[in-house]
N, C-alpha and C positions, 0 to 999 in steps of 0.2 A: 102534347109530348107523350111520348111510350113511355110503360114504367121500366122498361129494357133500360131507358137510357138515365134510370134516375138511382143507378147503383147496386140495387136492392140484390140480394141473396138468388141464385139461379133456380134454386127449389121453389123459392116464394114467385119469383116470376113465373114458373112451370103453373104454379096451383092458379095464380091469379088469370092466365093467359084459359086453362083448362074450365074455368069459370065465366072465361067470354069477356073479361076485361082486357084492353090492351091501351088505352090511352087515359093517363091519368087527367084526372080534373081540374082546373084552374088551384082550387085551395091546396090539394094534392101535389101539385107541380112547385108551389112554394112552400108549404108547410116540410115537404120531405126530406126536401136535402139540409135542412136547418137542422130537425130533428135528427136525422143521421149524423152530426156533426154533435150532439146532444148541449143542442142549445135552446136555453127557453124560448118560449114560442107562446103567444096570444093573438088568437084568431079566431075572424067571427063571419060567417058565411051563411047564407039561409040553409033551409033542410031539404034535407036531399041532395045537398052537392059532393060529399063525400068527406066530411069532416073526421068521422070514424073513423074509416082507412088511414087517413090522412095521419093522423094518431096512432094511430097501431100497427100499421106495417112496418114502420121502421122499430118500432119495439121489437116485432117478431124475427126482424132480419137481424139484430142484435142478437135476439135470443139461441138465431140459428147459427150465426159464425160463433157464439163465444157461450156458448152450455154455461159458464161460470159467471155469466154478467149479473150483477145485482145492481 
């Protein structure tokens, strides 16, 4: 799946696309739209599959539509 199609903020798709990523990863593909919903989430995937992202993109697409989110 594209991260195009997983919601995310047009700037954060620019930088991600500009970095050579264009298809998110299994964990990424289910973790993100849970967390864009801002729903707990526990998941556990070997290293290296993209768990970090998986976590923090949707933080930062947060942070980019709404400057005042806490």
């Amino acid at each position: 799946m594209k991260f195009s199609s997983l919601g995310l903020n047009d700037k954060l798709l620019e930088g991600l696309d500009s970095m050579g990523f264009e298809k998110a990863t299994p964990i990424q593909e289910d973790a993100i739209p849970i967390i864009l919903k801002k729903k707990d989430l526990i998941a556990c995937a070997q290293t290296g599959t993209g768990k970090t992202a998986a976590f923090l993109l949707p933080i930062i697409h947060e942070l980019m539509e709404n400057p005042t989110f806490k």
